[in-house]
LONU-543452 format. One record per atom (N, C-alpha, C): residue in three letters; x, y, z. Coordinates in nm, 2 decimals, padded with zeros to 4 digits, m for minus. Example, Ala and Ser with C-alpha at 12.3 -4.5 7.8 and 13.67 -1.06 7.14 Angstrom:
# residues 2
('ala' (01.32 m00.57 00.78)),
('ala' (01.23 m00.45 00.78)),
('ala' (01.32 m00.33 00.78)),
('ser' (01.28 m00.22 00.71)),
('ser' (01.37 m00.11 00.71)),
('ser' (01.29 00.00 00.79)),
END
This chain:
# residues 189
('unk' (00.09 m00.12 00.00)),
('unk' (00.00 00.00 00.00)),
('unk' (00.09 00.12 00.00)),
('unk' (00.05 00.25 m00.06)),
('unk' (00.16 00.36 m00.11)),
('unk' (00.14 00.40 00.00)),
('unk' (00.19 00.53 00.04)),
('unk' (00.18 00.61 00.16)),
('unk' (00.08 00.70 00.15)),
('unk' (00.08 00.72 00.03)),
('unk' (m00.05 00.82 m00.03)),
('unk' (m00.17 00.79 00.00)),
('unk' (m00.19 00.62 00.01)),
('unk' (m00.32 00.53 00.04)),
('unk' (m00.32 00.54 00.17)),
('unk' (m00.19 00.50 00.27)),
('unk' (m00.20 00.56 00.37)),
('unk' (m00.23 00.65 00.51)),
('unk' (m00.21 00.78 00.43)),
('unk' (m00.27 00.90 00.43)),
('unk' (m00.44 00.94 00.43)),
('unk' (m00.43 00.85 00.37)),
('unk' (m00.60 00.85 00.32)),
('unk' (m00.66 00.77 00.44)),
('unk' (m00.62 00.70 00.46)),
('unk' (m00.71 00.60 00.60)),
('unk' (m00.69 00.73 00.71)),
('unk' (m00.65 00.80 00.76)),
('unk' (m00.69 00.84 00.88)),
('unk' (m00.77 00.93 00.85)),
('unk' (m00.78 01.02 00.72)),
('unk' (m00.94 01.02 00.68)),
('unk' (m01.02 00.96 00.65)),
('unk' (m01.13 00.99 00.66)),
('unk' (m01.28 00.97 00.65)),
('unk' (m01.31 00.82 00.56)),
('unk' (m01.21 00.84 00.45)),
('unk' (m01.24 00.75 00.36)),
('unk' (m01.20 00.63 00.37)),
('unk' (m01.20 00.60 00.49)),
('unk' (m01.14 00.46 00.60)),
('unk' (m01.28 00.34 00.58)),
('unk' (m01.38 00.44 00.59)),
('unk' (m01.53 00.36 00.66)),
('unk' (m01.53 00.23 00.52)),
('unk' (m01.50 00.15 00.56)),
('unk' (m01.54 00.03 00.43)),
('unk' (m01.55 00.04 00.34)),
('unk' (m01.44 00.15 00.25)),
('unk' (m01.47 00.17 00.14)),
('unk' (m01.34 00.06 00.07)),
('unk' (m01.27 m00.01 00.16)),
('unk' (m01.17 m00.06 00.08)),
('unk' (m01.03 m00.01 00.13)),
('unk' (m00.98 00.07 00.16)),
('unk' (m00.88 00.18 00.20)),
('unk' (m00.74 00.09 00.34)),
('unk' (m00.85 00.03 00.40)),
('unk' (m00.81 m00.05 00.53)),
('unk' (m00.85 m00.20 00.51)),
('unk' (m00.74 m00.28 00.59)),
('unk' (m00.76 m00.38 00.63)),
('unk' (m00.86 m00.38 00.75)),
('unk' (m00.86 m00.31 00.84)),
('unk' (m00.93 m00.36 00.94)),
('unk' (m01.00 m00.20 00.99)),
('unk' (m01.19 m00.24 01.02)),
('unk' (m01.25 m00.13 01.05)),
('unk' (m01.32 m00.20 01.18)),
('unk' (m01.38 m00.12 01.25)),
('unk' (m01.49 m00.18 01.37)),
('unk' (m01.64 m00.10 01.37)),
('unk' (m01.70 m00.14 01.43)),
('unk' (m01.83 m00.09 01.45)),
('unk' (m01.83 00.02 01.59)),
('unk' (m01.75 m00.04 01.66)),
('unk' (m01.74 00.05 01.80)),
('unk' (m01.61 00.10 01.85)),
('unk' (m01.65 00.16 01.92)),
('unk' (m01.52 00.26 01.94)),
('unk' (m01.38 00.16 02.03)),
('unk' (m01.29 00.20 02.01)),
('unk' (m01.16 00.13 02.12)),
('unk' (m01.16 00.22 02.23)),
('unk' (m01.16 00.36 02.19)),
('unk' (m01.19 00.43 02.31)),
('unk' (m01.29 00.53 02.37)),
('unk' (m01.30 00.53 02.47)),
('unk' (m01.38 00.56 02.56)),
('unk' (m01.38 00.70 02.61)),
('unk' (m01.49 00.78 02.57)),
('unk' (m01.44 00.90 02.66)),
('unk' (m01.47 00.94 02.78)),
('unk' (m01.35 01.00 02.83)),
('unk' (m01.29 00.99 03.00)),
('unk' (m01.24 00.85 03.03)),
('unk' (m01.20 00.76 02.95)),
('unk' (m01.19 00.64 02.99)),
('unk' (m01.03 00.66 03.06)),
('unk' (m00.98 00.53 03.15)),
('unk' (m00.87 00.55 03.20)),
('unk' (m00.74 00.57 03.11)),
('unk' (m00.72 00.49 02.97)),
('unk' (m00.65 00.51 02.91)),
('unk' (m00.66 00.62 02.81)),
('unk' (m00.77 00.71 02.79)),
('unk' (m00.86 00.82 02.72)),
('unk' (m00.71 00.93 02.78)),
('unk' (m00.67 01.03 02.62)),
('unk' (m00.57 01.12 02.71)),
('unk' (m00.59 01.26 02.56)),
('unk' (m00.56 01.36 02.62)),
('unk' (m00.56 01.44 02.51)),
('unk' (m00.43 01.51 02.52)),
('unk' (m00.34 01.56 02.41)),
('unk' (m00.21 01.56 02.38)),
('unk' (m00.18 01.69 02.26)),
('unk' (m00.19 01.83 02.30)),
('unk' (m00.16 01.94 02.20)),
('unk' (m00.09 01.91 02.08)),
('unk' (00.00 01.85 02.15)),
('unk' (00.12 01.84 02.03)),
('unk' (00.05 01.77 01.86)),
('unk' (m00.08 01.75 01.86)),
('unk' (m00.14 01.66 01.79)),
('unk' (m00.25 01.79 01.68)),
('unk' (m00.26 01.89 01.74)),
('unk' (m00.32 02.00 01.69)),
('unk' (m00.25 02.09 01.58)),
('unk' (m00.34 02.07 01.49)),
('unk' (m00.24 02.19 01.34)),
('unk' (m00.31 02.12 01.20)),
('unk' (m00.22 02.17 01.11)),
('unk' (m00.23 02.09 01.01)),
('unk' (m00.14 02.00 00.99)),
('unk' (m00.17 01.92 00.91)),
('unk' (m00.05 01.79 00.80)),
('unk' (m00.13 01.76 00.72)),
('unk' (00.00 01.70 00.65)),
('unk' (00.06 01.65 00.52)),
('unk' (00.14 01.59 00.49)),
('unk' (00.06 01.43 00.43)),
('unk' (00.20 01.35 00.40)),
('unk' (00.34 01.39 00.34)),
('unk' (00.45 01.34 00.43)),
('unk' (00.58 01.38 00.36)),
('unk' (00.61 01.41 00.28)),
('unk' (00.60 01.27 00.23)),
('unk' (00.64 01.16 00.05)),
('unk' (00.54 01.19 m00.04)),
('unk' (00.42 01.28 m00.01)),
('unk' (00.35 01.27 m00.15)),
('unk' (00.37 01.33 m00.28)),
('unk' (00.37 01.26 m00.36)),
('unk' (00.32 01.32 m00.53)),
('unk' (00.25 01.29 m00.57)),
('unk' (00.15 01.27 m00.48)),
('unk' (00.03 01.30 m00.53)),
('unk' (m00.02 01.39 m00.59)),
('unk' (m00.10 01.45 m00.66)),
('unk' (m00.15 01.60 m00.75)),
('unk' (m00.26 01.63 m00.65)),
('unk' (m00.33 01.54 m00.61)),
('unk' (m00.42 01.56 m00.50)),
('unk' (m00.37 01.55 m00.36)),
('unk' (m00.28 01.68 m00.33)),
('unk' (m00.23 01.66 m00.19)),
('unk' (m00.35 01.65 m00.03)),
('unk' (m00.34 01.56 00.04)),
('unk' (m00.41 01.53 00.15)),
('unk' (m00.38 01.63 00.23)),
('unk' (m00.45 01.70 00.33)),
('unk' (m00.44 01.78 00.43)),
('unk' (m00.49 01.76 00.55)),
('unk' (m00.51 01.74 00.66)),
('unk' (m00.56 01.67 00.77)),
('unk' (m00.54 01.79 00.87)),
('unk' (m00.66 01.88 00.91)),
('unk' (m00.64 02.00 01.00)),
('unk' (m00.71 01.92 01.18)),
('unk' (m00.64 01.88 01.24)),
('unk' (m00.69 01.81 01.39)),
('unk' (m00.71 01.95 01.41)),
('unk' (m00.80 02.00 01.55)),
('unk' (m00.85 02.05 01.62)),
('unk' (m00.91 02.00 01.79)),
('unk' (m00.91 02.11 01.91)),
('unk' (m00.95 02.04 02.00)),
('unk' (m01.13 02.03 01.97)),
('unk' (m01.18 01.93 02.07)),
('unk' (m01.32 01.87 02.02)),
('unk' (m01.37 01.81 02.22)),
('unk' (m01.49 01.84 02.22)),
('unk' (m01.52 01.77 02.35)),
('unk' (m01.49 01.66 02.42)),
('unk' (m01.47 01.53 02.31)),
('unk' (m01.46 01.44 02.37)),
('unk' (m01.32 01.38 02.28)),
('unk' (m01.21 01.47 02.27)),
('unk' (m01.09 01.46 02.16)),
('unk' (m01.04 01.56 02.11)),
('unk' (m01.05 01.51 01.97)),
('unk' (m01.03 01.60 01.85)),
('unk' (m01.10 01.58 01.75)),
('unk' (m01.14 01.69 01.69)),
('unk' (m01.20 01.67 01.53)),
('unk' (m01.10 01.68 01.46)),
('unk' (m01.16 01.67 01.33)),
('unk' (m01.06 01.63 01.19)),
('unk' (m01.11 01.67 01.09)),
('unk' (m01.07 01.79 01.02)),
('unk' (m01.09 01.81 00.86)),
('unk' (m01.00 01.73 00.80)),
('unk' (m01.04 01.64 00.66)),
('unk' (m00.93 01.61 00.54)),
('unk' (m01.00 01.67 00.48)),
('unk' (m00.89 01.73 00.36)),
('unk' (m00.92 01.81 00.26)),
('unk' (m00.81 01.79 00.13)),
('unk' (m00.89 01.66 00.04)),
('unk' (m00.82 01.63 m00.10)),
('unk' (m00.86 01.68 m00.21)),
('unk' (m00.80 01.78 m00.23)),
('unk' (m00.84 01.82 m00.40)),
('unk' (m01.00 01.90 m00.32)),
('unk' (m01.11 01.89 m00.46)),
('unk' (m01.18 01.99 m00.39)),
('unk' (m01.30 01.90 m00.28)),
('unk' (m01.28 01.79 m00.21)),
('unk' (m01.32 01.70 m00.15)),
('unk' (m01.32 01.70 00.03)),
('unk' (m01.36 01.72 00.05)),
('unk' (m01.38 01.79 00.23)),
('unk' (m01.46 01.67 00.33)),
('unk' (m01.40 01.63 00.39)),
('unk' (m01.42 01.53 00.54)),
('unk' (m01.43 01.57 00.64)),
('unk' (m01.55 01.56 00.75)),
('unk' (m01.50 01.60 00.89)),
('unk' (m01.49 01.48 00.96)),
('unk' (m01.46 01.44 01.12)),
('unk' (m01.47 01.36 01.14)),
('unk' (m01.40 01.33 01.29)),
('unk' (m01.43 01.27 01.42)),
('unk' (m01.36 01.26 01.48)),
('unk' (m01.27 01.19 01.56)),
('unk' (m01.19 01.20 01.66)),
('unk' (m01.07 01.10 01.68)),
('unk' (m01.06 01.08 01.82)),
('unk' (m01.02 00.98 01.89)),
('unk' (m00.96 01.01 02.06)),
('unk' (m00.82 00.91 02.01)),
('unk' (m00.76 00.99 02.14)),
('unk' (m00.63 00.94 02.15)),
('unk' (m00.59 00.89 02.29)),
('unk' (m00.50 00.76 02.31)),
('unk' (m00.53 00.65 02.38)),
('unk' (m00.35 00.62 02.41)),
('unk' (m00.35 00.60 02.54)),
('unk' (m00.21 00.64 02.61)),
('unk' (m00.19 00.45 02.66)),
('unk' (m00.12 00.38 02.58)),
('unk' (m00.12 00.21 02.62)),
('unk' (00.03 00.19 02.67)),
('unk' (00.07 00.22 02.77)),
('unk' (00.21 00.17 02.82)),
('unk' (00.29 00.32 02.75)),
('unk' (00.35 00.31 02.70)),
('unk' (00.46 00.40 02.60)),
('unk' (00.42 00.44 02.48)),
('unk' (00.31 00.36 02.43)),
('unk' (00.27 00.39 02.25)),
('unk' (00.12 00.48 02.32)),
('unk' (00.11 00.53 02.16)),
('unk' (00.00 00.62 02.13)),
('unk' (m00.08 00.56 02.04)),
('unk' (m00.20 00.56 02.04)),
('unk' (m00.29 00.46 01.93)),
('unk' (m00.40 00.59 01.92)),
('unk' (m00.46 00.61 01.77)),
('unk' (m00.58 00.70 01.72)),
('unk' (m00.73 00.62 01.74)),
('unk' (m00.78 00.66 01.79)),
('unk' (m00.94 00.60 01.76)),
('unk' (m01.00 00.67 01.61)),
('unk' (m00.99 00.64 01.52)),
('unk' (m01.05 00.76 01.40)),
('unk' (m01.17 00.73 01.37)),
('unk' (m01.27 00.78 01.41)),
('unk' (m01.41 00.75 01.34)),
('unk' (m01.46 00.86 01.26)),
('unk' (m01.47 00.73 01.14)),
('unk' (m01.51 00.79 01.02)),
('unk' (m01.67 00.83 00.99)),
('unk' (m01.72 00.91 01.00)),
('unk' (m01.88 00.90 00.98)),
('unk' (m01.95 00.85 00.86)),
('unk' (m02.07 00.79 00.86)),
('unk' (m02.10 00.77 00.75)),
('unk' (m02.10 00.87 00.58)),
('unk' (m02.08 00.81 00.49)),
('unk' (m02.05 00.86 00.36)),
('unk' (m02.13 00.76 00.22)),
('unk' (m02.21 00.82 00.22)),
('unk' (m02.29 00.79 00.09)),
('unk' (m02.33 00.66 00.18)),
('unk' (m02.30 00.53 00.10)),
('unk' (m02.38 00.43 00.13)),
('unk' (m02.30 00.36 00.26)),
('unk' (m02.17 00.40 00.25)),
('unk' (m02.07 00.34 00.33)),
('unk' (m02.12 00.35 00.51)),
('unk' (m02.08 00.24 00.58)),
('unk' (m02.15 00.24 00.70)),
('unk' (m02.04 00.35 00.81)),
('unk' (m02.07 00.39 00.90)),
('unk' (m01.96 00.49 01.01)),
('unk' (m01.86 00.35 01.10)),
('unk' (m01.74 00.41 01.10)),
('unk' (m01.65 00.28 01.15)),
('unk' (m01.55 00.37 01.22)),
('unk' (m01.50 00.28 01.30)),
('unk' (m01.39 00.31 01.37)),
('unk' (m01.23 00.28 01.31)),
('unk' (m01.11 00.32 01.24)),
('unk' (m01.00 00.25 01.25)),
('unk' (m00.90 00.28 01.36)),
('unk' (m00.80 00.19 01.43)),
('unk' (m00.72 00.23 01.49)),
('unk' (m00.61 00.23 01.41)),
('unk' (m00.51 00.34 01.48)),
('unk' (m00.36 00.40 01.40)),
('unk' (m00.28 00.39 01.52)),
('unk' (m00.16 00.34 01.50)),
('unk' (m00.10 00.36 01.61)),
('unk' (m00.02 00.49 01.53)),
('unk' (00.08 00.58 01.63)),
('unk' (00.08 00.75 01.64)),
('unk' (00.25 00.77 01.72)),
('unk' (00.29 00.80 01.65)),
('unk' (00.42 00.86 01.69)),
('unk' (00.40 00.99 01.63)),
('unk' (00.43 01.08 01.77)),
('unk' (00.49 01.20 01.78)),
('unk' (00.61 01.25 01.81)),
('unk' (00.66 01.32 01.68)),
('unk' (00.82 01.40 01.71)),
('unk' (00.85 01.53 01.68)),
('unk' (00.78 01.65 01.75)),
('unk' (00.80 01.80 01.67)),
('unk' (00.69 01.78 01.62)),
('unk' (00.75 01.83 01.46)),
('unk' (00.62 01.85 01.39)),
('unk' (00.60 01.76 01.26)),
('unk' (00.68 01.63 01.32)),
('unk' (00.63 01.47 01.21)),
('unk' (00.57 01.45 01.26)),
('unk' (00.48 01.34 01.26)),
('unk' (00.39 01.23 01.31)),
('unk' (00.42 01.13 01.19)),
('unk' (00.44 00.99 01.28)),
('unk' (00.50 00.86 01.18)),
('unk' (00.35 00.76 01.22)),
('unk' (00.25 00.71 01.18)),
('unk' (00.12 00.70 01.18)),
('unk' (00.11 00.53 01.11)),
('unk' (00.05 00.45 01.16)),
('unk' (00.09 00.33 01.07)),
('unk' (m00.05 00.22 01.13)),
('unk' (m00.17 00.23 01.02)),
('unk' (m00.29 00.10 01.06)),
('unk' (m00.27 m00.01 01.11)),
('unk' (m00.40 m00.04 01.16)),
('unk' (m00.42 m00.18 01.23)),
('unk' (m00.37 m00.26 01.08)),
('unk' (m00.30 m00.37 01.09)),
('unk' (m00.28 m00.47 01.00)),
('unk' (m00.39 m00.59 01.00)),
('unk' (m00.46 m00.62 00.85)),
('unk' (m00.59 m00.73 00.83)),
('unk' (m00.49 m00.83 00.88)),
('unk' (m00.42 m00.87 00.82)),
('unk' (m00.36 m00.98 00.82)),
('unk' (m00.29 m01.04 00.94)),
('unk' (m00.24 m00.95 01.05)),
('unk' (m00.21 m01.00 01.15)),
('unk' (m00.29 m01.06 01.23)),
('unk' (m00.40 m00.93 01.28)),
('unk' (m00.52 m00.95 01.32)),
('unk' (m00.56 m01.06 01.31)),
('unk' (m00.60 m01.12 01.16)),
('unk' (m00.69 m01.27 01.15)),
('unk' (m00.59 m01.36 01.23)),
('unk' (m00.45 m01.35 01.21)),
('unk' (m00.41 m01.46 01.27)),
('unk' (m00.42 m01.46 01.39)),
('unk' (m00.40 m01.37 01.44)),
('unk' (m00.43 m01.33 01.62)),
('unk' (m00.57 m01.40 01.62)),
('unk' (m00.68 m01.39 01.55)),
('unk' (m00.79 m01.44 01.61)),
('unk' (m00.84 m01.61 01.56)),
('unk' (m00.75 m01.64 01.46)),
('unk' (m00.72 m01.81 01.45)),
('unk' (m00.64 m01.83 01.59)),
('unk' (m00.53 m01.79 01.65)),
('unk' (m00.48 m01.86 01.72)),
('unk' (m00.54 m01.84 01.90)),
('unk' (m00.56 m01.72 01.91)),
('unk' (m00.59 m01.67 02.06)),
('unk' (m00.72 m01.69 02.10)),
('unk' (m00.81 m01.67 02.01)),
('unk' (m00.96 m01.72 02.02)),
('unk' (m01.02 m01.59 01.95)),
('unk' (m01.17 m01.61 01.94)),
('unk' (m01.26 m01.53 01.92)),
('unk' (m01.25 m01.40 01.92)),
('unk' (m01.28 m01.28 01.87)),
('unk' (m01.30 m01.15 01.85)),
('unk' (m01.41 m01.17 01.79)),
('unk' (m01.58 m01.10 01.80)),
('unk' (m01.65 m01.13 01.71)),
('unk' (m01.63 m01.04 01.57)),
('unk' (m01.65 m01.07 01.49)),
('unk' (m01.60 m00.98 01.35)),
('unk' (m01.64 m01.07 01.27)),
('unk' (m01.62 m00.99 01.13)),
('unk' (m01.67 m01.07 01.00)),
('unk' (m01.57 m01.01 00.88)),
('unk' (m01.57 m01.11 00.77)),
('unk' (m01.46 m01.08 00.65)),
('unk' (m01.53 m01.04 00.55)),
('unk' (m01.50 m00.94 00.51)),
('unk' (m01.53 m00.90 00.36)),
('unk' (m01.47 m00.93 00.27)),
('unk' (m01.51 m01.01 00.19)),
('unk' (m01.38 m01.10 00.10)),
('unk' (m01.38 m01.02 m00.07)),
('unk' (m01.48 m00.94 m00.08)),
('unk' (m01.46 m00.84 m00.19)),
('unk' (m01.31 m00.77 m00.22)),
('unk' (m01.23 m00.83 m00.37)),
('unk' (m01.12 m00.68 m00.35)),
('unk' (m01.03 m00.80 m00.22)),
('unk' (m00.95 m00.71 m00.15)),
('unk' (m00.86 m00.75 m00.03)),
('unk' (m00.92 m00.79 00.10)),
('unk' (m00.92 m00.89 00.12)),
('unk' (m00.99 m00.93 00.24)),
('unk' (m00.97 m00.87 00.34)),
('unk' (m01.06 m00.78 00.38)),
('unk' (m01.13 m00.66 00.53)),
('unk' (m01.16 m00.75 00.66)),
('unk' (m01.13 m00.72 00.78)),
('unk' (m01.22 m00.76 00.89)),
('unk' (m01.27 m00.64 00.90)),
('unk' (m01.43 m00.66 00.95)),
('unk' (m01.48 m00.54 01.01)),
('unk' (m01.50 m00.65 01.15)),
('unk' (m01.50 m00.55 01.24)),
('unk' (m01.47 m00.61 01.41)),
('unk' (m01.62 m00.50 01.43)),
('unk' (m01.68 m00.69 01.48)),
('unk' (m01.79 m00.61 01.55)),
('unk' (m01.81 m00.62 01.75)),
('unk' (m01.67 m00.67 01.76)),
('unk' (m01.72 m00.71 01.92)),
('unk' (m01.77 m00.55 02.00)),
('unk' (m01.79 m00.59 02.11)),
('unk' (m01.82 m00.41 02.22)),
('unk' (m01.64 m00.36 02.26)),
('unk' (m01.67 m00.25 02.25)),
('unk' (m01.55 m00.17 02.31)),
('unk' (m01.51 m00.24 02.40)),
('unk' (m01.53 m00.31 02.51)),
('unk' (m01.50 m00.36 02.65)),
('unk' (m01.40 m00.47 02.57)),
('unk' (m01.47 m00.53 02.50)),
('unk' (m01.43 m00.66 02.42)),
('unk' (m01.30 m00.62 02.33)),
('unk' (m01.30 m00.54 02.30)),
('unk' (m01.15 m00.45 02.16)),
('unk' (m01.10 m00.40 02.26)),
('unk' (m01.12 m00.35 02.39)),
('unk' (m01.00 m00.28 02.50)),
('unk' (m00.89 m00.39 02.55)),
('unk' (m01.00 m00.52 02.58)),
('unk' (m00.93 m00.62 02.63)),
('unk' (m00.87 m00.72 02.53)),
('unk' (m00.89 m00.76 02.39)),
('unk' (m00.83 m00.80 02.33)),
('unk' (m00.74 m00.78 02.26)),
('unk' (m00.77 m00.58 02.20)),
('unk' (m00.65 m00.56 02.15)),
('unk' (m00.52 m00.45 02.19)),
('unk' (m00.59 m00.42 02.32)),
('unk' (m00.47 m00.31 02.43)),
('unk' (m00.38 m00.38 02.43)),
('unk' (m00.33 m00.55 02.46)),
('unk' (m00.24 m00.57 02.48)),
('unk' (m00.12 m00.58 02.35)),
('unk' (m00.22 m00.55 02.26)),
('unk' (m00.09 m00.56 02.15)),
('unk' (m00.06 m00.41 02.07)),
('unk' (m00.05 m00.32 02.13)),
('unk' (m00.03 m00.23 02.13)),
('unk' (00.12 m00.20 02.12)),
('unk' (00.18 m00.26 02.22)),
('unk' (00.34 m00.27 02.18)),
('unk' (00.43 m00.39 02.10)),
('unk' (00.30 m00.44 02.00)),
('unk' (00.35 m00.54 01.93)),
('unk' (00.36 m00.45 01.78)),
('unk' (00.51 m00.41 01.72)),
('unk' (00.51 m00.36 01.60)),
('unk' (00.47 m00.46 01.45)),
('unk' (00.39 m00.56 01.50)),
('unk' (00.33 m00.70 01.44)),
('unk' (00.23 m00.62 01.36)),
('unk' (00.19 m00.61 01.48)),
('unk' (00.00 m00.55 01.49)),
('unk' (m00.04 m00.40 01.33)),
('unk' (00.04 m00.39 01.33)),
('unk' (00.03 m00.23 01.26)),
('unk' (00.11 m00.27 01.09)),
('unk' (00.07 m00.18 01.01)),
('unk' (00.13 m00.22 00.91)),
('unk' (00.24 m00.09 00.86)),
('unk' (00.27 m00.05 00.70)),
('unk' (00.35 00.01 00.68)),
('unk' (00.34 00.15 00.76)),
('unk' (00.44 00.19 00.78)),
('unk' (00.45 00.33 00.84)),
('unk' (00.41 00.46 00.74)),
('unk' (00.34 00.55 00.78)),
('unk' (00.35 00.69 00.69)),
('unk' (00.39 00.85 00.78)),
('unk' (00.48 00.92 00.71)),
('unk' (00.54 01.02 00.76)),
('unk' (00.42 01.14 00.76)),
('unk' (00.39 01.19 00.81)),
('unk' (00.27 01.32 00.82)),
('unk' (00.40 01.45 00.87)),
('unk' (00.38 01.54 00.78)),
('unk' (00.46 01.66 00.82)),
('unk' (00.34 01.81 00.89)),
('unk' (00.36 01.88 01.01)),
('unk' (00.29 01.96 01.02)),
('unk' (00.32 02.08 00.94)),
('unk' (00.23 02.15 00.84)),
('unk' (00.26 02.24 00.80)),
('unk' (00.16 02.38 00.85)),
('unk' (00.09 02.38 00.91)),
('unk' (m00.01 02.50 00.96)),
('unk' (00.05 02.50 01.12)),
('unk' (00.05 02.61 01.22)),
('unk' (00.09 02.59 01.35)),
('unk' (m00.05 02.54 01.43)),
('unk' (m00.01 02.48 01.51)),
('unk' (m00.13 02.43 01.65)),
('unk' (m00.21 02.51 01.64)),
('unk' (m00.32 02.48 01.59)),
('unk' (m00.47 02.54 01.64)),
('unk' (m00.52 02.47 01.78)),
('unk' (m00.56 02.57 01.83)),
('unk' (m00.67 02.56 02.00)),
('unk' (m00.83 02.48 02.00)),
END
């Protein structure tokens, strides 16, 4: 997957359209939950590093009541959408929920989230790990979309995604290629 495709998952256009290996029905995090944290450093704009794309992605976070909101803005194509951010040991993980879009249903994806200055190094839940994790450990309820690249959409309860997949949080297994996000706008409030 390019970085430019990437890019594109932590917007909007995450929700089942194909974009992600793995979406959910419910949230991973919880707001005010114990692991629930909010983090400035995360507020501004970005833009993928590496892109040459013609349609450059722009991703404006903002603070939000229970997070952050999210504009993407590709070409003349505009997303809102919102996010919580989730403090697991030493790593940072995104909750990004994408709202519904056209026929597409509203989903959750998780990103795990490195912050450095004004990079962010950003990298999806991996489909393919995932399934193995749930052949070998047991159960997560979820289902495969076998259309195109085989999708899990994860339909267990939050309680059920906190406790199955918190602990792999510091498994660099779990996550797939990395993408560089550069801030180019300063921290918005």
């Amino acid at each position: 997957m390019s970085k430019s495709k990437i890019a594109l998952i932590i917007s909007a256009l995450v929700s089942l359209t194909g974009c992600t290996g793995v979406a959910s029905l419910h949230p991973l995090a919880l707001p005010n939950g114990k692991e629930t944290v909010f983090d400035p450093a995360l507020l501004g704009t970005w833009e993928d590093a590496d892109s040459e794309d013609l349609r450059l992605t722009r991703f404006t976070v903002s603070r939000a009541d229970s997070g952050y909101s999210y504009t993407m803005a590709a070409g003349s194509d505009e997303l809102n959408g919102s996010m919580c951010l989730l403090k697991v040991g030493d790593r940072y993980l995104l909750d990004v929920y994408c709202p519904s879009t056209g026929g597409a249903l509203p989903a959750h994806v998780f990103i795990r989230l490195q912050l450095e200055g004004d990079a962010a190094r950003v990298a999806v839940m991996d489909s393919d790990w995932l399934q193995e994790r749930i052949k070998t450990r047991g159960e997560l309820r979820h289902e495969l979309l076998t259309e195109g690249n085989q999708r899990v959409v994860l339909t267990a309860s939050s309680a059920e995604l906190r406790q199955y997949l918190l602990p792999y949080a510091a498994d660099d297994r779990s996550f797939g290629d990395e993408c560089e996000l550069r801030r180019v706008a300063p921290k918005v409030k």
